[in-house]
Phi, psi and omega in degrees: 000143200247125157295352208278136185239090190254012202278163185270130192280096207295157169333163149271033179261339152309353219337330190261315144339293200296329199280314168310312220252019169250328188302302180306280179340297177318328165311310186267326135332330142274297177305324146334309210261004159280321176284347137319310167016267174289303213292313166294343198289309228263343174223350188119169147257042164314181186321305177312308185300310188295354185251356162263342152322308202272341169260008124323300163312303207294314180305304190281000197238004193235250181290019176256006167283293180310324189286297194283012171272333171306314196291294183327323204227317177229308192303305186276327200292316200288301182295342169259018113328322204245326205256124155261181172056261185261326202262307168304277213287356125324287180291346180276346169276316193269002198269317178299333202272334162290329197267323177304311178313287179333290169270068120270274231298350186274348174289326178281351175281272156010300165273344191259331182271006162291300176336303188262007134311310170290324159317311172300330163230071150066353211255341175205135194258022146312123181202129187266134193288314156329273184327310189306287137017275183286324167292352197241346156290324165313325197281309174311321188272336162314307231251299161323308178301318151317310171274337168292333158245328164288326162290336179282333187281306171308319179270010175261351181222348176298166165241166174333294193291339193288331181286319184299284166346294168310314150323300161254025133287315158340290172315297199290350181291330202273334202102358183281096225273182159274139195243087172233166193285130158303155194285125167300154193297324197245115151261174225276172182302143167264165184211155170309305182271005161301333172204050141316114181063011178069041177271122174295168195272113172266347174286016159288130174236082215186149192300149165218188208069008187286174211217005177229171172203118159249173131353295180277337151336285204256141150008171189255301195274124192297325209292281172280019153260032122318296211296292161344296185287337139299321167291346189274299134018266179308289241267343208272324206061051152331142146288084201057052201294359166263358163316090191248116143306137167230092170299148159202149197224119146312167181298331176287359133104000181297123167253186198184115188256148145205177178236128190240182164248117157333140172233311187236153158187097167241216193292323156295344156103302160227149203223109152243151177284142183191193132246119193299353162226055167268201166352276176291305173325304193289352169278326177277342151291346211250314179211115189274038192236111166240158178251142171231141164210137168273168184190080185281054214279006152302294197276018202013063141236157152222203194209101170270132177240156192207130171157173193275191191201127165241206175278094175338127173323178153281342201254340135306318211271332192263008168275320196284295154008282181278355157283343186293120171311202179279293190279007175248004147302308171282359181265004190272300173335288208265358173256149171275117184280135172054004164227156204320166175197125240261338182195180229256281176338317177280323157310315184306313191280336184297311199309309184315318203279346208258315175297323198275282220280310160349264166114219165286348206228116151254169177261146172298121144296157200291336179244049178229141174141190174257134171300149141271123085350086161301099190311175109214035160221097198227127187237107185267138197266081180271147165278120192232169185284142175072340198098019188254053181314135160286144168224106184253122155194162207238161193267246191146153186237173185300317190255027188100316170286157227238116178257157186218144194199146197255148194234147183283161182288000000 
């Protein structure tokens, strides 16, 4: 009987090639183990037998715990992150029926390697034709179902980096170091114009994915390991990674979340754009203390921020301002941010009247500009197995510096 798995394997720069061309190793590994079958009615438990029992085990007892870890930890949680429409309620359907396969199939799995234990070692030529049966039918249709729908739903929508990622946690599930640049110790100064208009920091370049946060994992400074954890963010292709709740609690002790975009963030601290007499501008004349979170669920992290807020110069809110498209100038204008307006229709029409009086060049209003978030809480999130979360966060102290302490999940 011939074991040989000589086939040439793709990369892990493939992830989904790779995940394929392990189905195949399963193929002939279930037919190996039908073809023990005849090979015991008929010879026993000789050499042969016992030495395709032992390349069996080795396959099932090993790497296929790995394939389904691949799927099970990054291929579906990454695919149902990523899937909208149809393609969500697809994978979302199809995700409880895979993790079910899975332990079925290792129960059944179970019985058939007590058997070929004994196969293996020469001592009982038993092997259930049923178990044999059921398992290699359980695996085919497991398997079919999958390249029809789940590999094809990842190569269509994962991106380059999203692959990368998937790739080398496959390696590190493996025993594989990834072969990427180490992360630098210090990451670089953020600046106002580094994401000035929502241009992301694209020169960051530094590892991402990891799947723990220690203590020695992050920065002396919150701010830059943000900034890390943003660039890591970005290098990922988040789905809107500057996106932030910005909480505010009015004199009526009531709070109230929404969601805005980051503009700026260095030493002084995280900078959005607004109208100062919406909602929030007026909750925040009113009690100047806000919460902001990120929420990066490609990288199952997020980033809590805590701390007061003030007002941007004039001379920032109108570099940002002007920076601004045309019509996302006049629409700062012409709309009262957060108060009634009777139809869809009416809106239409201020702009228009906001357009008409403009021209190209309008001016910032004066109840237009930007906020700071001065931290002085900021708490990074890694998402961990069972619910059993890293939370690393750091204070601000009385003379400015930063104390850092790990917080139970």
């Amino acid at each position: 009987m011939s074991n040989t798995l000589m086939d040439t394997a793709p990369g892990f720069d493939q992830p989904i090639a790779m995940l394929k061309h392990c189905h195949d190793k399963i193929r002939k590994q279930l037919a190996t183990l039908q073809s023990l079958l005849g090979h015991l009615s008929a010879h026993g438990a000789d050499a042969a037998a016992q030495q395709a029992a032992r390349a069996v085990q080795k396959y099932f007892n090993t790497a296929a715990h790995l394939h389904h870890a691949d799927e099970e930890q990054d291929l579906l949680p990454m695919l149902e992150s990523t899937a909208t429409g149809d393609d969500l309620e697809l994978i979302r359907t199809l995700k409880p029926q895979i993790l079910e396969q899975h332990q079925q199939m290792d129960k059944d799995w179970h019985i058939l390697n007590s058997q070929l234990d004994r196969i293996a070692a020469g001592s009982g030529a038993e092997l259930s034709a049923d178990g044999v049966e059921r398992f290699v039918q359980a695996y085919t249709d497991h398997m079919a179902m999958e390249e029809a729908n789940v590999a094809p739903m990842a190569k269509r929508l994962f991106s380059a980096a999203q692959m990368a990622i998937f790739g080398e946690a496959m390696q590190r599930r493996r025993g594989i170091v990834p072969d990427t640049p180490a992360a630098s110790a210090e990451a670089p100064a953020v600046t106002a114009s580094a994401i000035a208009g929502g241009i992301a920091l694209a020169d960051l370049r530094l590892d991402y994915g990891r799947a723990s946060l220690s203590e020695e994992d992050t920065l002396v400074d919150p701010v830059d390991q943000f900034a890390k954890w943003f660039g890591e963010a970005m290098k990922a292709q988040v789905n809107e990674p500057n996106a932030m709740s910005v909480a505010t609690v009015g004199e009526d002790g009531r709070p109230s979340s929404r969601i805005v975009l980051i503009k700026q963030y260095d030493a002084r601290g995280f900078t959005w754009y607004t109208n100062y007499n919406s909602q929030k501008g007026r909750q925040l004349a009113q009690n100047g203390h806000a919460a902001l979170l990120f929420f990066w669920p490609e990288l199952e992290r997020q980033v809590r921020i805590e701390g007061s807020v003030v007002q941007t110069s004039a001379e920032e809110s109108d570099k940002y301002f002007y920076s601004r498209p045309l019509k996302s100038q006049l629409a700062a204008i012409a709309s009262a941010q957060s108060a009634p307006v009777a139809d869809r229709a009416a809106l239409e029409a201020q702009f228009a009247a906001v357009e008409a009086a403009s021209g190209d060049k309008p001016q910032r209003p004066a109840h237009w500009g930007g906020y700071r978030l001065v931290p002085e809480r900021i708490e990074f999130w890694q998402g961990r197995r069972s619910r059993f979360h890293d939370r690393i966060v750091y204070t601000r102290q009385a003379d400015g510096s930063w104390t850092k302490e790990r917080i139970q999940p």
